[in-house]
C-alpha positions in Angstrom: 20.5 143.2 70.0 23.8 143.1 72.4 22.7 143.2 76.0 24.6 145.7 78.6 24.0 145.0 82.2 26.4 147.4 85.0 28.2 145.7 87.3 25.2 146.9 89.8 22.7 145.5 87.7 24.7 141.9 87.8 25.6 142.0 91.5 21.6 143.0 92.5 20.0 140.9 90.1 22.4 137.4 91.7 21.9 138.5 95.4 18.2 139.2 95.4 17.4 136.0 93.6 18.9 134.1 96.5 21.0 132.2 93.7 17.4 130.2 92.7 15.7 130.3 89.6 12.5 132.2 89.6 9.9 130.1 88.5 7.2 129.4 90.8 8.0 126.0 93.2 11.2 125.5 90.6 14.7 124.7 93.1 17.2 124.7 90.4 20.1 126.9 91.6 21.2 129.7 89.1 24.8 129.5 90.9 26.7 126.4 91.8 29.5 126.9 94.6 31.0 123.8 95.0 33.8 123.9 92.7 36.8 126.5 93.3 34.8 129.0 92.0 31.4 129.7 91.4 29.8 128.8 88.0 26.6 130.4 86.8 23.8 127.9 85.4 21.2 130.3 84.8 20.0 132.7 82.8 19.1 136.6 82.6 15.5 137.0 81.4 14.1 140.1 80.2 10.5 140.7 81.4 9.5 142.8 78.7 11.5 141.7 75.6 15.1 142.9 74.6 14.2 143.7 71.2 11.6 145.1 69.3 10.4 141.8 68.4 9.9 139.9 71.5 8.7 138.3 73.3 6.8 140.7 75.2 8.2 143.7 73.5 7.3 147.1 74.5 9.0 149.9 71.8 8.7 152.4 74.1 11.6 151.5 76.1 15.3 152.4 76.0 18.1 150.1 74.9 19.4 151.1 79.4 15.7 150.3 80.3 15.5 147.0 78.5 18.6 146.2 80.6 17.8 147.6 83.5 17.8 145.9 86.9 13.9 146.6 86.9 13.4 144.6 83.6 15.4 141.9 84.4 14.8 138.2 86.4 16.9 135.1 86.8 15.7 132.0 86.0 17.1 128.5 85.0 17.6 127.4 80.9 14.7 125.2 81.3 11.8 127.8 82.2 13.7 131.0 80.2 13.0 129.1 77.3 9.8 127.3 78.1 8.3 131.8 79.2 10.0 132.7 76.1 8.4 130.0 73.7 5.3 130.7 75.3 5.2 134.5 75.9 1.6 134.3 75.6 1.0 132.2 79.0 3.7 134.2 80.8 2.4 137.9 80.5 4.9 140.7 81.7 2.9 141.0 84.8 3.6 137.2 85.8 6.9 138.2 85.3 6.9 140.6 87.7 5.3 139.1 90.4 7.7 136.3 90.4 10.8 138.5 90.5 8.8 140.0 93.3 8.0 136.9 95.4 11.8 136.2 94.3 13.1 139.1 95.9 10.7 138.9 99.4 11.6 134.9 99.7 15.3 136.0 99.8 15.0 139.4 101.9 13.0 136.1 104.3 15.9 133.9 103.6 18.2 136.3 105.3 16.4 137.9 107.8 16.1 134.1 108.9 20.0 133.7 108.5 20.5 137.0 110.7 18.6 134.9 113.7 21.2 132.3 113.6 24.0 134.3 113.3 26.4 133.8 116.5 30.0 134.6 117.4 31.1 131.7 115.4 29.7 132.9 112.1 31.4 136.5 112.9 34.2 134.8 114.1 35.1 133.5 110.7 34.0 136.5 109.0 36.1 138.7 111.2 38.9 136.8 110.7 38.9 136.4 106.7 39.2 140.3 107.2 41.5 140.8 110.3 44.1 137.9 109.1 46.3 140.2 107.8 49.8 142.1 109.6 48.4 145.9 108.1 47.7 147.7 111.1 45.1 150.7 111.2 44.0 153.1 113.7 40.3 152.8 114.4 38.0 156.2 114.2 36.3 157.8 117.4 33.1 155.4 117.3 31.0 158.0 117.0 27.9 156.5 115.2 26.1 159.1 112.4 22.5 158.5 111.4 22.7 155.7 108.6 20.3 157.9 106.0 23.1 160.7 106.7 25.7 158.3 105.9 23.6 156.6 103.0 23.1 160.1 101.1 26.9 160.7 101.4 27.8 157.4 100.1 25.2 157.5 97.1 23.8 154.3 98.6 20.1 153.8 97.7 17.0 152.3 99.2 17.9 148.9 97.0 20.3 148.0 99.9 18.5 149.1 102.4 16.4 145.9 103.8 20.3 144.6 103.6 21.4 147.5 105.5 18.4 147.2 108.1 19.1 143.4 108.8 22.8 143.9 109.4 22.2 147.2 111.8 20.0 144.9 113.9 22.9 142.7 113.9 25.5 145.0 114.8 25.3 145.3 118.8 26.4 141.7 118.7 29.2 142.4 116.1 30.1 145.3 118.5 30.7 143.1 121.4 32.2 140.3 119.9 34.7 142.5 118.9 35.4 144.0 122.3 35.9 140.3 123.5 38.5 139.4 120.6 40.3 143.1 121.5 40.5 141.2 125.4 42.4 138.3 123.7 44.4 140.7 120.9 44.4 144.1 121.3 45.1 145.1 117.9 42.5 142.8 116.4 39.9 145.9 116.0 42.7 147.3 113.5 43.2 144.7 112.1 39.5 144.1 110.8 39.3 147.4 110.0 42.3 147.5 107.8 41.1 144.3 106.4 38.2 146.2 105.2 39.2 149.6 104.2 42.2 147.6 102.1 39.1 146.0 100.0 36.9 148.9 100.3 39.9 151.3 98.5 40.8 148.1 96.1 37.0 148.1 95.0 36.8 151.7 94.6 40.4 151.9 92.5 38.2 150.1 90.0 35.8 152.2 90.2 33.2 150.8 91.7 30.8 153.1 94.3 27.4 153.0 96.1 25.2 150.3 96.2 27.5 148.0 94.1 30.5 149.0 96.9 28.3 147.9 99.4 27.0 144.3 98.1 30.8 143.7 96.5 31.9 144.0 100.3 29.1 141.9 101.4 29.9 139.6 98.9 33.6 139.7 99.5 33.5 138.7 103.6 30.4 135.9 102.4 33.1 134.5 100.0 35.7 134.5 102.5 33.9 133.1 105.0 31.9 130.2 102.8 33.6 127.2 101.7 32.5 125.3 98.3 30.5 122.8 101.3 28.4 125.7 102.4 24.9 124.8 102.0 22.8 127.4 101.0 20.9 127.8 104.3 24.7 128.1 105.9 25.0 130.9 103.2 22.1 132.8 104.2 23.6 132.8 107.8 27.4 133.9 107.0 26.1 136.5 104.3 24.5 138.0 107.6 27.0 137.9 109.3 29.0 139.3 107.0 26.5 142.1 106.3 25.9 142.4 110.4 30.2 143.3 110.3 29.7 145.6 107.4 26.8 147.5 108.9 28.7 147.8 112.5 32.0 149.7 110.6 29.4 152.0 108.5 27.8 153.0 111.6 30.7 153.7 113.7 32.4 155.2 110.7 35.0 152.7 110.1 34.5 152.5 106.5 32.6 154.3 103.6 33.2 157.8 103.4 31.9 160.4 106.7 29.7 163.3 106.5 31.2 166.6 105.9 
């Protein structure tokens, strides 16, 4: 049966597996990143089967609800086919406690990378945005209630243990930008251009809510990382990156403002 994941599925299922394979204790990576571009080695598991026929089938669900984030965990070739072989040993509700523990380990991952993020980390992150001539006036700075902002942006509770780690990050984004505006007043325009130019690219191809808001994450954590990032490194700079994010979203630099 063909198989169609959305772009959100993709983007949630990759950054909530923390780019590891699923399987209890298992540490292959599901993404490599040290070549020029990244190159996925694992593979997208249904829970309950994709068909009719297994393994683990359950008729009762929809062609979208078989490919559905909910249904859906990464793991590497090796243990896809050894739950798939064995559906028997590796009920649905095994399934779903390992996508769980998946999901807390990385939420962990990067709550730890948020604790290490310091101006250095922002610094590049800031920069792979603000490295550009396009100037742009900032707004007022006026900071909106983030569920306010949320709701207008269609942004669901999904991103919001992202969202939470990066508002506890943004006082420092905050004044590590006052300190580069010391050295280069326009460098607050700068970033934010940097930003709004990917933020309007993104939506041109029509992507919006939750998949805006992880593509941008994803987009300053590419910037940033190098194919010699290790993956503890990553942890930190996609904090960082989210940390920048979550300062312009509260102070209405980017996404769209409450009527």
């Amino acid at each position: 049966m063909a198989r169609n994941y959305s772009d959100l599925t993709l983007k949630q299922l990759f950054l909530t597996s923390g780019h590891y394979c699923a399987f209890p204790g298992c540490v292959s990576a599901i993404v490599d990143f040290t070549g020029d571009e990244p190159v996925v080695l694992g593979n997208i598991a249904h829970i309950e089967g994709s068909s009719d026929v297994g393994p683990r089938p359950n008729p009762t669900l929809s062609a979208a609800e078989r490919d559905n984030y909910a249904n859906l965990v990464l793991l590497c070739a090796h243990h896809h086919s050894l739950v798939d072989k064995n559906h028997a040993d590796y009920p649905v509700e095994t399934l779903k406690e390992w996508k769980q523990s998946a999901e807390k380990a990385t939420i962990d991952k990067l709550s730890v990378g948020a604790t290490h993020v310091s101006f250095a980390e922002l610094e590049i992150v800031c920069k792979a945005f603000a490295d550009g001539d396009i100037d742009l006036a900032s707004t007022p700075m006026v900071a909106i209630p983030p569920q306010t902002k949320m709701d207008t942006n269609a942004l669901t509770d999904a991103i919001r243990p992202t969202m939470t780690i990066g508002l506890a990050q943004a006082p420092q984004v905050a004044d590590y930008i006052r300190r580069q505006a010391q050295l280069s007043s326009k460098f607050p325009e700068r970033l934010r251009a940097g930003f709004v130019h990917e933020y309007e690219r993104l939506r041109a191809n029509g992507i919006t809510g939750d998949s805006l808001f992880l593509s941008l994450i994803s987009f300053g954590t590419n910037c940033a990382a190098s194919p010699q990032t290790d993956s503890a490194r990553l942890f930190t700079i996609r904090a960082a990156a989210a940390a920048v994010l979550c300062h312009l979203f509260e102070v209405c630099d980017v996404f769209e403002v409450p009527a």
